[in-house]
C-alpha positions as CSV (number, residue, x, y, z in Angstrom):
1,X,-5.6,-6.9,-9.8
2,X,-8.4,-6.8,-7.4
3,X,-8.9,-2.8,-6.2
4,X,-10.7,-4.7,-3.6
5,X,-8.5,-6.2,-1.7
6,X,-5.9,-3.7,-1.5
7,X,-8.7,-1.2,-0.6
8,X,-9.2,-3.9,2.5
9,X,-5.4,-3.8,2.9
10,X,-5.4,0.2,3.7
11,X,-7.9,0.2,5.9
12,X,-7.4,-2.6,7.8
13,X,-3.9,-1.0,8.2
14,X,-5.7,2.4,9.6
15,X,-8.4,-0.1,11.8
16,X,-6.5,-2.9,13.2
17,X,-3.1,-1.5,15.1
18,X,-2.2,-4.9,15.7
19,X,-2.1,-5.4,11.9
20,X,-0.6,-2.2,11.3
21,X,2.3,-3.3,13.6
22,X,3.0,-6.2,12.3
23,X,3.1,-4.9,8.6
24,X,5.8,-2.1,10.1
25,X,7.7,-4.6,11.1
26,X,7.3,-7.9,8.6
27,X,5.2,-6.6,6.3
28,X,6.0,-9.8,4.0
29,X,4.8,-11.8,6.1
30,X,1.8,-9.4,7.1
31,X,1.1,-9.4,3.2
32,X,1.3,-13.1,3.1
33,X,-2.1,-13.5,5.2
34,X,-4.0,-11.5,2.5
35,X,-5.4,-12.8,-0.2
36,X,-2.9,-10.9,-3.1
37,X,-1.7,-11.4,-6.0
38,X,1.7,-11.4,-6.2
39,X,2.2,-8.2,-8.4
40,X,0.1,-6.4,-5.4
41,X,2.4,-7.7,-2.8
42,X,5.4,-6.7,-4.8
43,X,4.3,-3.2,-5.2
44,X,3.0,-2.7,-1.7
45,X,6.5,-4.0,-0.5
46,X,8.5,-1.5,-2.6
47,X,5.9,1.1,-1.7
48,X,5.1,1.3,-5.7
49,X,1.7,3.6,-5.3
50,X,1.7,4.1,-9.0
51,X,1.2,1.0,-10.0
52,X,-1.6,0.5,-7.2
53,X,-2.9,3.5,-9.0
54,X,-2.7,2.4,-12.4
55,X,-3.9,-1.1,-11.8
56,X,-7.2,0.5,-10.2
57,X,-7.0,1.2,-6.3
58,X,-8.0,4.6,-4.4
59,X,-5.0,7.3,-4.4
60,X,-7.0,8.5,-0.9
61,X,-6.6,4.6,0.4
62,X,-2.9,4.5,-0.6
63,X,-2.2,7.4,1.2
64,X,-3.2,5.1,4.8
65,X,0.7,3.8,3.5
66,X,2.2,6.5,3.8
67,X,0.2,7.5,7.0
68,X,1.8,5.0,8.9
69,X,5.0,4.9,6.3
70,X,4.5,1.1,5.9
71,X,7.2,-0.3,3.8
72,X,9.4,2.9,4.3
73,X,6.8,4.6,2.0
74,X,7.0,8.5,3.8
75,X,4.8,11.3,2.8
76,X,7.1,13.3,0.6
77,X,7.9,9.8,-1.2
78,X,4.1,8.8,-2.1
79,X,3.6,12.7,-3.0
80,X,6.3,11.9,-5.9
81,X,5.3,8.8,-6.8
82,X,1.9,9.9,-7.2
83,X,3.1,12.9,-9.0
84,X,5.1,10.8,-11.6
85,X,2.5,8.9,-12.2
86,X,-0.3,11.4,-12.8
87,X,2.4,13.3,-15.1
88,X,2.7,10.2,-17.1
């Protein structure tokens, strides 16, 4: 996994409304434009945070997901995941 990339994910997400928008409402095809692998785009889609996490990217950029609760990921949601995961 590149951190990279999903690190440019977040914040064009939090810079570029018209992104943003789109990956609210197709975020599929939204993901399809960057360059992801496809384990990335199946965690972003099911709003799998910690995996992201695991696999190297910024809990503080992840949480531009649930900012804007792209792929249904809300805040309490991401604060369990992320709780799970730093459990584990």
């Amino acid at each position: 996994m590149s951190a990279y990339q999903i690190h440019k994910l977040c914040r064009r997400i939090l810079h570029d409304p018209d992104f943003r928008a789109w990956m609210q409402a197709e975020p599929a095809q939204a993901l399809a434009s960057m360059p992801l692998t496809d384990d990335e785009r199946t965690a972003v889609l099911a709003g799998d945070v910690g995996w992201l996490l695991r696999a190297g990217a910024s809990g503080f950029l992840l949480l531009i997901l649930s900012r804007f609760e792209i792929c249904g990921l809300t805040l309490p949601i991401f604060n369990r995941r992320m709780r799970s995961e730093i459990r584990t």
